[in-house]
N, C-alpha and C positions, 0 to 999 in steps of 0.2 A: 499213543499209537499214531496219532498227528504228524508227532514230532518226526517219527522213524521215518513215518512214509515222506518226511521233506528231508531228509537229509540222505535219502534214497533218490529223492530225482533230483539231488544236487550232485549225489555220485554220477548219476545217468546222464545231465547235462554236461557237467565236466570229460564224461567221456567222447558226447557228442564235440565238444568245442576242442579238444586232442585230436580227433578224428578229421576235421575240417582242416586244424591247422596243417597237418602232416598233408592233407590231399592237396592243401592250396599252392601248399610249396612245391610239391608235386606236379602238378600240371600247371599253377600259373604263369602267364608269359607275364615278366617285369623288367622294367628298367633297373637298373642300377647307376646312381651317383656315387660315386669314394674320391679318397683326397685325404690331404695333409691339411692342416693350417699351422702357419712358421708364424715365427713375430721375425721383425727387422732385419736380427741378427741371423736368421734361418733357424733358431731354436723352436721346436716343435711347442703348440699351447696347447694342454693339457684343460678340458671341461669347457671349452666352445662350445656354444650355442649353433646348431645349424639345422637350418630349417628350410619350408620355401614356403613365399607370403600367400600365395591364392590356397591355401588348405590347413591339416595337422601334420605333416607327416615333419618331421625332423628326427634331431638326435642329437649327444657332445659327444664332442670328441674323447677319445681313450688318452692316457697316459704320455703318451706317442704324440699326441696329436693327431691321431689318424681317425676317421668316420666312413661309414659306410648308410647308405640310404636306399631302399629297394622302393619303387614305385608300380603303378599301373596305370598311372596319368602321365601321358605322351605328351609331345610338343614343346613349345620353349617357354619355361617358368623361368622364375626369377629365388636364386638360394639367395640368405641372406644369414651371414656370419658375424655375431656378436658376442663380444667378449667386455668384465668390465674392465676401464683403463684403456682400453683401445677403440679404434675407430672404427664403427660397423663399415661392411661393406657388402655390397648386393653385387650378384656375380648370375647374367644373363645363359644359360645353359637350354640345349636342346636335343631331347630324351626321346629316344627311341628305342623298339621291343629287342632285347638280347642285345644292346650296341651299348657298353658299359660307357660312363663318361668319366675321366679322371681326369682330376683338377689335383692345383698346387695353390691355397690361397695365402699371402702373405698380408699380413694385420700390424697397419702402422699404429704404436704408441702414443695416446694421450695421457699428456701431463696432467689434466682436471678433470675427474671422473663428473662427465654430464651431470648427472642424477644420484643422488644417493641411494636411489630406490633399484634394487634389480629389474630389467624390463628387458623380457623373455615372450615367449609366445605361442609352448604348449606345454604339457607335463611333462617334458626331459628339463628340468634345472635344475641347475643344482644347489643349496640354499646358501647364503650369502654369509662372510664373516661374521656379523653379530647376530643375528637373528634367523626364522625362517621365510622362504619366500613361498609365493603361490601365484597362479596362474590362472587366468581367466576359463580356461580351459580345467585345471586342477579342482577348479570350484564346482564349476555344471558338470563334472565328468566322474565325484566323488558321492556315492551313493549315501543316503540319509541327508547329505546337504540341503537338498531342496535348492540346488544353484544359487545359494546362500553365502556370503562371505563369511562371516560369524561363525555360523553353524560349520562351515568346513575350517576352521578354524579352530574349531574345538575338537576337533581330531586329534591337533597337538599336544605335545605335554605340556604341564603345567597350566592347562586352561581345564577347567571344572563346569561338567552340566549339570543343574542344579533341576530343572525340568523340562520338560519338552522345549523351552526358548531359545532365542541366537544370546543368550545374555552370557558377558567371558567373563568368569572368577579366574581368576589369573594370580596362581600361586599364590593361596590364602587371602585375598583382597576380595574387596568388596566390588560389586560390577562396575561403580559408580569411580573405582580408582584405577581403570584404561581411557587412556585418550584416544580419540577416533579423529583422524587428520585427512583433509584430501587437498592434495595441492598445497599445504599449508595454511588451511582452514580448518579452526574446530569445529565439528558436528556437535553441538552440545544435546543434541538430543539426535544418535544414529540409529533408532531403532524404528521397525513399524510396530504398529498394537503393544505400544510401550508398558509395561509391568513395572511393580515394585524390583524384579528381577531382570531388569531389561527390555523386554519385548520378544515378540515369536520370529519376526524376522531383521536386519537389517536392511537401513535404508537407501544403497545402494547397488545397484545393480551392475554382477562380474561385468559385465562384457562392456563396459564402461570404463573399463578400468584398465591399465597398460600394467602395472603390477604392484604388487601389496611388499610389505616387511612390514612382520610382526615381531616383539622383544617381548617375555616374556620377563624379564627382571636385568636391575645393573646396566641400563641403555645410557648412554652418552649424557653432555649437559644441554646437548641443545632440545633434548626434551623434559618440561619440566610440569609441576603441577600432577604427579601422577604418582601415587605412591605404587603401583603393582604393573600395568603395562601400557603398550604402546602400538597402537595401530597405525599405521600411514602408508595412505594408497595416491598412487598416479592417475589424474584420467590420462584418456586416447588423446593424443598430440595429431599433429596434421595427417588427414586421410591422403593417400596416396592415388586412390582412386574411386570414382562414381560405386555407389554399392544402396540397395534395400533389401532390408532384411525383415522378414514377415513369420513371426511365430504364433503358434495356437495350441493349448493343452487345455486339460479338462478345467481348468479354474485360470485360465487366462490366454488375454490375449495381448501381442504384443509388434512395432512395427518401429524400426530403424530405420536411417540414412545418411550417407556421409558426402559431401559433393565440396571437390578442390576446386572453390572456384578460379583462383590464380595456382596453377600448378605448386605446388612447393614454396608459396608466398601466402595464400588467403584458403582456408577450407572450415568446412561449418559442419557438425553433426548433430542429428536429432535422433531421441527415441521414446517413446511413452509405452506403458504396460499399466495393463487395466486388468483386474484382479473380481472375479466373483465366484466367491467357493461353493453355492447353494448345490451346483449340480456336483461336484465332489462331495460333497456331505450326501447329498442323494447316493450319489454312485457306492459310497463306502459306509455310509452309515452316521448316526450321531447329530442328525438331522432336531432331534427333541432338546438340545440344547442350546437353540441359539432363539431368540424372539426375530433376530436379525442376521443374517450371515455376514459374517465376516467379508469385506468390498475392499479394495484399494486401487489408487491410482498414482500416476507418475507420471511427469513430464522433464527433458531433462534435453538443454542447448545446450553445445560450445561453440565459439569460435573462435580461429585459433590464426594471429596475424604474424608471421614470419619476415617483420624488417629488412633484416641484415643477416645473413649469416652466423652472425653470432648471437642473435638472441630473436625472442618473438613473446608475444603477449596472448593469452590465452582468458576470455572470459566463460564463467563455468555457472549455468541457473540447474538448480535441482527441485521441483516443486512437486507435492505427495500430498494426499491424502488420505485417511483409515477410517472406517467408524467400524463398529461388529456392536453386538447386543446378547448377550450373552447370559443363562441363567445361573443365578448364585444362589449355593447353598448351605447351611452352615445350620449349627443346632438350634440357633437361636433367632434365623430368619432365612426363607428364602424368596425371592424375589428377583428383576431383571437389571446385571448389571451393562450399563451402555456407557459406551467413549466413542470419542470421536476425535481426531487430529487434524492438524494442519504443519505442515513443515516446508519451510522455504529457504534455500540458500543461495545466494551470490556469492561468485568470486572473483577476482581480477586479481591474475597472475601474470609476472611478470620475470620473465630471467634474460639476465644478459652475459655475456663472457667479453672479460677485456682480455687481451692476448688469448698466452695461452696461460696463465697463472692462476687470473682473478676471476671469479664467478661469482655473480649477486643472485638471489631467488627470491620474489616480494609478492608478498599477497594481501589483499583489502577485500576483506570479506562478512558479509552479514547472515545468521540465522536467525531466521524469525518460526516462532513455534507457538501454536495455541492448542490446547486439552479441556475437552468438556468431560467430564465424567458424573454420573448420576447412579447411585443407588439406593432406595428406597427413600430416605430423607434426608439423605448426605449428597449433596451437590459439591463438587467443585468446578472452579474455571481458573486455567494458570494460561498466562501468556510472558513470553520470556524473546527480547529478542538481545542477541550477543554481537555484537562488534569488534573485528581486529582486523591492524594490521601486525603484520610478522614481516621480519628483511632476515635471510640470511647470507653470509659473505666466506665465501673459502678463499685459502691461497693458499697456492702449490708452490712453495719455495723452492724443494726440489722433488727429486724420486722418496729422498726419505725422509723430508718435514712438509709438514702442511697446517696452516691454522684455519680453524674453524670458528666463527661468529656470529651475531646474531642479537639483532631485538626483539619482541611482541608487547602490543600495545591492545588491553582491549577493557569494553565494557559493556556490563550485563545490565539491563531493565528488566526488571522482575513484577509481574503484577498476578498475586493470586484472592479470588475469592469465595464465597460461595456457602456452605449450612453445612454445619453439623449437629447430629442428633443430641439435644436434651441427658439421654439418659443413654452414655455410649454403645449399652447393648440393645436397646430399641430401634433397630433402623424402619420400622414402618413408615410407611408416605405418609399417617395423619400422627406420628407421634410430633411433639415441639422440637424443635430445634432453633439452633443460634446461628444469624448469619455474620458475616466476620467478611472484611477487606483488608489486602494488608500489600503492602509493595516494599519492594527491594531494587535498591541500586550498586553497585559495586565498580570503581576502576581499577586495572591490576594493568603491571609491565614486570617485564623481563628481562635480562640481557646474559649471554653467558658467552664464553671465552673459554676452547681447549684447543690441545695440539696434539697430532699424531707424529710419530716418531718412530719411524724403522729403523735402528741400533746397526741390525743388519740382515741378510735372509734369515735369518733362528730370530729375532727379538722386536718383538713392534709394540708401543704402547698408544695407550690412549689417556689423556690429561684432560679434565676441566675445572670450570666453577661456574654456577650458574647463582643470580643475585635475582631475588622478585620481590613487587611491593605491592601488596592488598591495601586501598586508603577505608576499607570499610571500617577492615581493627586496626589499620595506624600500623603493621606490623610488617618488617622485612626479614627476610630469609637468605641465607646462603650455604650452598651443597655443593662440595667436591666429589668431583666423582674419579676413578681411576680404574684403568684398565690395562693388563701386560699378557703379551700373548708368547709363547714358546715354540717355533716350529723346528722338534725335535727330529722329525723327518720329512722327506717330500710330500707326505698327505699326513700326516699328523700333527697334531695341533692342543696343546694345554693353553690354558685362561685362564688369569686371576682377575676378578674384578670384584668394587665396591664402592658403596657411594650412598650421599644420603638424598631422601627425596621430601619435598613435602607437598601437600594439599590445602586449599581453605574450606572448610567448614560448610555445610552446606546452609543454604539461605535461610534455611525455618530454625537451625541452631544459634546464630546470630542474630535473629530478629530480637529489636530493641524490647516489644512486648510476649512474645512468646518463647523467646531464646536468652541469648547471652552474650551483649556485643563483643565481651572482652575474651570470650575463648582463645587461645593458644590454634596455629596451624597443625593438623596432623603432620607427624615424623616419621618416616622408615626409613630404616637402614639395611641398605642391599648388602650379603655377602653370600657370592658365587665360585664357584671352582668347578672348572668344565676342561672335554676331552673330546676329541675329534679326528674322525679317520675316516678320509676321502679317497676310493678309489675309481677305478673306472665304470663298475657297474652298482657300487653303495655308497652312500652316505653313513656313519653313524656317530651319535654324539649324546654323551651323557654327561647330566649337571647334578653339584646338589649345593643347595642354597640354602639362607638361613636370612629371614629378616623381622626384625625389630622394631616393635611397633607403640609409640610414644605418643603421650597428648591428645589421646582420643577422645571424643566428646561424647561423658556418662550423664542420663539425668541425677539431678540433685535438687534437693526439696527446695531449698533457699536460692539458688538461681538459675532454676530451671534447667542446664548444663550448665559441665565443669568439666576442665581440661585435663580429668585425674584418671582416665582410661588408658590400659594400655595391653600389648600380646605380643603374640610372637607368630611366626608360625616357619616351619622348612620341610625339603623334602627331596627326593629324587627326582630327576625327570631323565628319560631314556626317550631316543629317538632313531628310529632305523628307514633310511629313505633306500630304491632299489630299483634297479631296471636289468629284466631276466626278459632273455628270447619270447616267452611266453605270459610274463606275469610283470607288473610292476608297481608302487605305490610305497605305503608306510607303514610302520608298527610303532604305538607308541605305549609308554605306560609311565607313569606318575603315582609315587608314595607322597603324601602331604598330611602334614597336620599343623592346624590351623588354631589357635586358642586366642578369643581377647575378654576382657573386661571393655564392653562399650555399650552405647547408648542406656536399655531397657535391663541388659545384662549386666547387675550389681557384684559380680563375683566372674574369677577366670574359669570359662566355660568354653568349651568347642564351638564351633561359628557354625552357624546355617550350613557354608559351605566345606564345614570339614568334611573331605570325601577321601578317605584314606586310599582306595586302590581305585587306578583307572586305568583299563587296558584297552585299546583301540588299535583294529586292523582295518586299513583302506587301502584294498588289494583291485588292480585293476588290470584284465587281459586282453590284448588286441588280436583279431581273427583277421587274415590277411590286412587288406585295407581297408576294407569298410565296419567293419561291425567291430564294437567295442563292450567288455562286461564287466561291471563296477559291482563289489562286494564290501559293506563294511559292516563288523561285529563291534561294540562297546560292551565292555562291562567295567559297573563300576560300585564299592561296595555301597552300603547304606549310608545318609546322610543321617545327622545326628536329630533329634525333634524334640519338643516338652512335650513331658506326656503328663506331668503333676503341675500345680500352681507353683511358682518360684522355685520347680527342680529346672532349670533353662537346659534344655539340649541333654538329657540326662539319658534318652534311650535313642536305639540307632532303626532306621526305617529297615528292609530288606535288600537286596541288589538289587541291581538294575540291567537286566542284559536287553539288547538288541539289535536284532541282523533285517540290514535294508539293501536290497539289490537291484540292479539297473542296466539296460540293456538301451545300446544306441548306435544304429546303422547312420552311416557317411559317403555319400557319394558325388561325387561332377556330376554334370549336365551341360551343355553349349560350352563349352570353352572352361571360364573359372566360376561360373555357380556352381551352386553345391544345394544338397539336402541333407537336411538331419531328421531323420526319425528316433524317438527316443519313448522307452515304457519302464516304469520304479515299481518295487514293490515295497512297502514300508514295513517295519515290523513281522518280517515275515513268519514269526517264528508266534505270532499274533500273541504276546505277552503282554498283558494288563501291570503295565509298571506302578506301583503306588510312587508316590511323588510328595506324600505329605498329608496333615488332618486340619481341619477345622474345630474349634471346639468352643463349648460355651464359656463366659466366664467363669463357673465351679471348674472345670475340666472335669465334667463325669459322664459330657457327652461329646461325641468327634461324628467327624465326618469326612469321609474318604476321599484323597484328590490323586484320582489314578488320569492315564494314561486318555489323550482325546481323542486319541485313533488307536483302534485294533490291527489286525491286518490289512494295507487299504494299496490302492492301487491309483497310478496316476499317468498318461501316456499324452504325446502329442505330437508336435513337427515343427521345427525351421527350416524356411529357404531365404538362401542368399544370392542376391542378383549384381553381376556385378560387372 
C-alpha cells in the first residue's frame, strides 16, 4: 500500500515538474548565447565543451559544431570553450534580456594533449576514448552518491556494490586490485571508515578535483600493478579568482577558499569538512548502534606556482581523520567494535612542456596511514607509510605518432601489531589471547614504454610494455599490453584490446613468519572487445571481456600460501549516457560472473563479488535555471554466501533494489555568488536490503547484516562568495 502511494506522488511530482517547465518557457524572459565553434581550417568541432565559469550553465556542441545556451543571469560573463587537442579559449560576452548574442569561435590546435585527464566543468561531457569521465558536478548532483566519488562511480558498468560502502569490485576483482591516483600519487589507503570491503566513503572530496578517468579493464602500460582498475583524478590548478565557499548539512559542516595571489603566476586553495552524524542518526533513526557516532575530518592545501608558461609546480597536503564505534554482533559474541584512522598525503607535482612536442609530469609524494581497531580481545594497530616518485614523458612526433613513458619509484614501511584471541571463536575482553609485532618493508620500480599510432582517420592503435621489480621476492615482471581502435563511421567506434597485468601479494601473504616469502606475483590477462556510438544528444557503448586469472595466493598446510590459485571471470557491460530537453544522465547494466580458487577457498567457487545482474538508472532534470532533480534506481541480483561449513559460496543472498532521490535549487546573488540549496531522500522505497550473515563456527547459527538506513533524509546549503 506504501509502495502505491509513492509512486503516486512520483506520478503527481513529475506532473508538477512538466507543468513548471512548459510555464517557465512560457513566460520566462532569457538571454540567449549560440554559435559555431570551427578549428583552423573553418571545419566545424563536433562535442565542445561550452560553458561559463561563474555558474552551471553550459552545453557541447552538436554534430555541426553548433551550441545554443539560454540564460537568466545578465551582464558580462566570461564562456569558456574547451576541446581535447586544442587550446582552451575564454571569450568575454555581454547578455542581455531578448538581445541574442552570436558568436563564431575559432579553436587553435595543440600538438600535446595538456593532461591526459578530461577537465570539463559540469554534467554535459562527453566520456573520453578509453574510459569514462565525471565531473565534480556529476558527483554531488547524482542521487545515492552522497557527493561521493566512488559511490558515483559505481553507477557504472563493471563496477560491483558489494554493500552499502564506496568500495569498486571492478569486473570480477577484488577491491584491493584498483588503483586510486591523484596527481600521480598512490592513495594506498583512499577510503574513509576503511573495511575489509573498502570503506563507506572515499577519501577525497569532488569539488577538489578538476576531473576523474576511470578504466574499467585493458588500460594502457603506464598503469601498472593493478590486476582489474584504474582510478585517476586531477586536483583544481590555479584559481582564477578570490572565492569562499561555506556549506552546512545535517551531519556536516564545511568551508573553502581559493585566493590568486600573483594573478595567473601564484594561487593557494584551502578547504576542511568536518563530519558528525549523531544528529542524522537522530534525525532518521538507528541511533542504538553505535557506542560512538561515526565523526570525521579533513583538511586539504594546494599551492600552485605557475613559472613560465610552459610549466608550474603544484604542492598538494590532504590530511583526515575517522573514528566511529560501532556495535558488533554475531552468534558467538556481541560486543563494541571501534577504529579509528589517521591518513596523510603530500604531493609535489611538477610538469613542464618543452616546445610544443615534449611534455614531463613528476611527482614525489608520501602516504602516511595509522588504524587502531579494537574488538573484544582482538586489538590491532597497523601504520603503513608509502613513498614515490613517478616521472612521466610524452612526445608528439606528429599528428599521428606519439610516444609515451615513464618511471615510478617507491617504498612501503609496514608496521603491524596488537592480540589476538587464544581461542579464535572467544572474542571476550577477559578471554587470553596472544600479542604479535610484525613489520614489513618492500622497494618496487617501474618503467614502461608504448606508442600511439593513427594509421589514418578509420585506425589508431595503442602499443606497450611495461617492466617492474618487487626486491621483497627478488621477482620481475613484464606486460604487453595492445590496443587497435576502428572508426567505421563519424561516431562509431570498435576496440580490440588485451594485455597482461600483474599485482604483488599482499604483505601478511609474504610475511617471512606467517606467510610465504617465495609467492609468485598475481597475473590477469585482459581481453576486451567494445563498440561505441557518439552522437549529439547520446553516448552509447558496450563491452564484453573475459579475464584470466593466474598465481593466486591459496592457504597450504606446509607453507602457509602457495602460488597454486587461480579464476577466471567475464561479462557484459552496457553503458548509455544522454542529454534530452528535459531529462539527462545514464543507464547502465553489467552481466558478470566471477569464479576463483584463492585464499580460504580450496576449490573453484563464485567470489564474494559474483553479482550476476546490475542495473542502474541515474536520471537527472533541470527546471528552468534554478532547480535541479536527481533520481537513481539500482538493482542488482544476489551475491553468492556460505551457508554450510566448506560448501564456500554455494547459496545466493536475495536482490538488492533501491531508489534515492534529490532535489537542488541554484541561484546568483550580487553579481557572481551563488547559493545552492539542496534535500536527498535515501532508500525511498525504505527496503531493508540484507547484505550478508554472520555465523558461528558450526554454521547452525547466523546473524543478519541488513541495510544501516531505512528510509532517511538529508538536506542543507552552500554559498559561494566570490
Amino acid at each position: 500500500m506504501f509502495r502505491n502511494k509513492i509512486i503516486l506522488a512520483i506520478i503527481f511530482v513529475i506532473s508538477i515538474v512538466i507543468n513548471q517547465a512548459l510555464s517557465y518557457h512560457n513566460n520566462k524572459q532569457i538571454g540567449i548565447v549560440s554559435g559555431k565553434v570551427l578549428d583552423s581550417k573553418n571545419a566545424p568541432l563536433p562535442f565542445v565543451n561550452v560553458f561559463f565559469t561563474d555558474g552551471m550553465e553550459g552545453t557541447m556542441t552538436d554534430e555541426n559544431g553548433c551550441f545554443k545556451i539560454e540564460t537568466n543571469h545578465f551582464g558580462k560573463r566570461v564562456l569558456r570553450v574547451s576541446h581535447i587537442g586544442y587550446e582552451q579559449k575564454d571569450v568575454d560576452v555581454i547578455i542581455k534580456k531578448e538581445a541574442p548574442v552570436i558568436l563564431n569561435i575559432t579553436l587553435e590546435e595543440s600538438y600535446v594533449k595538456m593532461e591526459t585527464i578530461t577537465i570539463t566543468a559540469s554534467s554535459f561531457t562527453a566520456a573520453d576514448k578509453e574510459g569514462q569521465t565525471l565531473t565534480s558536478l556529476d558527483i554531488v548532483t547524482t542521487a545515492g552518491a552522497a557527493a561521493d566519488i566512488f559511490k558515483a562511480i559505481q553507477t557504472f558498468p563493471g563496477v560491483t556494490q558489494v554493500d552499502e560502502g564506496a568500495g569498486m569490485f571492478v569486473r570480477g576483482g577484488d577491491v584491493s586490485e584498483t588503483i586510486v591516483m591523484l596527481d600521480g600519487a598512490t592513495l594506498v589507503h583512499p577510503y574513509r571508515y576503511e573495511s575489509d570491503t573498502g570503506g563507506y566513503f572515499g577519501m577525497i572530496n569532488p569539488f577538489l578535483l578538476s576531473g576523474t578517468y576511470f578504466s574499467s579493464g585493458a588500460f594502457s602500460a603506464k598503469y601498472g600493478n593493478a590486476l582489474s582498475g584504474i582510478l585517476a583524478m586531477e586536483s583544481l590548478g590555479m584559481p582564477d579568482c578570490k572565492s569562499i565557499d561555506f556549506g552546512m548539512g545535517l551531519a556536516a559542516i564545511s568551508l573553502g577558499a581559493s585566493y590568486p595571489i600573483i594573478p595567473d603566476k601564484l594561487g593557494v586553495r584551502f578547504s576542511g569538512n568536518y563530519s558528525d552524524t549523531k544528529t542524522l542518526f537522530k534525525v532518521n533513526g538507528g541511533t542504538e548502534k553505535f557506542n560512538k557516532f561515526p565523526l570525521s575530518w579533513d583538511g586539504n592545501l594546494s599551492v600552485i606556482y605557475k613559472y613560465s608558461n610552459c610549466g608550474y609546480l603544484k604542492f598538494f597536503n590532504h590530511s583526515a581523520q575517522d573514528d566511529i564505534g560501532v556495535l558488533y554482533e554475531s552468534p558467538t559474541y556481541s560486543g563494541n567494535f571501534i577504529s579509528g584512522t589517521d591518513n596523510i598525503l603530500n604531493n609535489v607535482y611538477w610538469r613542464q612542456m618543452f616546445g610544443k612536442k615534449l611534455l614531463t609530469k613528476s611527482s614525489l609524494s608520501q602516504n602516511r596511514f595509522h588504524q587502531d581497531i579494537m574488538i573484544g580481545n582482538l586489538s590491532l594497530k597497523n601504520s603503513d607509510v608509502f613513498t614515490k616518485w613517478r616521472t612521466d614523458i610524452t612526445y608528439t612526433a606528429s599528428k599521428k605518432f606519439k610516444i609515451n613513458s615513464g618511471f615510478e619509484i617507491d617504498n612501503t614501511e609496514s608496521t603491524v601489531s596488537g592480540s589476538y584471541p587464544d581461542d579464535e571463536n572467544n572474542l571476550h575482553p577477559d578471554a587470553e589471547s596472544i600479542t604479535f609485532s610484525n613489520d614489513y618493508s618492500a622497494f618496487h620500480n617501474g618503467l614502461y614504454l608504448e606508442c600511439e599510432i593513427n594509421f589514418s582517420q578509420r585506425i589508431f592503435t595503442i602499443s606497450g610494455l611495461r617492466v617492474d621489480y618487487l626486491n621483497e621476492i627478488n621477482t620481475y615482471t613484464a606486460d604487453p599490453r595492445f590496443s587497435i581502435g576502428y572508426r567505421f563511421a563519424d561516431t562509431q567506434i570498435l576496440k580490440l584490446a588485451t594485455g597482461r597485468y600483474h599485482q604483488y601479494p599482499k604483505a601478511q601473504c609474504i610475511d617471512a613468519h606467517y606467510g610465504n616469502p617465495n609467492l609468485l606475483p598475481l597475473e590477469a590477462i585482459h581481453y576486451v572487445a567494445g563498440y561505441e556510438l557518439k552522437s549529439e544528444i547520446t553516448n552509447f557503448r558496450a563491452e564484453l571481456y573475459y579475464k584470466d586469472y593466474n598465481d593466486l595466493p591459496i592457504m597450504d598446510y606446509e607453507q602457509n600460501f602457495a602460488s597454486d590459485g587461480y579464476g577466471y571471470s567475464y561479462g557484459t557491460d552496457i553503458f548509455i549516457k544522454g542529454n534530452l530537453p528535459f531529462i539527462s544522465g545514464w543507464m547502465s547494466y553489467s552481466y558478470l560472473v566471477s569464479e576463483r580458487k584463492e585464499l580460504e577457498y580450496l576449490k573453484l567457487v563464485p567470489t564474494n563479488y559474483d553479482i550476476r545482474h546490475n542495473f542502474i538508472a541515474a536520471l537527472k532534470s533541470r527546471i528552468g535555471e534554478s532547480n535541479s532533480f536527481s533520481l537513481t534506481y539500482r538493482y542488482t541480483s544476489g551475491k553468492p554466501y556460505t551457508a554450510a561449513l566448506n560448501q564456500w559460496n554455494s547459496d545466493r543472498l536475495p536482490s538488492i533494489q533501491r531508489l534515492d532521490i534529490s532535489w537542488s535549487y541554484f541561484t546568483f546573488f550580487s553579481g557572481g555568488n551563488f547559493l545552492v540549496l539542496y534535500a536527498a531522500v535515501s532508500n525511498l522505497l525504505d527496503r531493508r536490503n540484507l547484505y550478508g550473515y554472520r555465523y558461528n563456527p558450526e554454521y547452525t547459527e547466523r546473524t543478519k547484516l541488513k541495510s544501516t538506513f531505512g528510509r532517511s533524509v538529508y538536506f542543507g546549503f552552500s554559498v559561494s562568495l566570490r
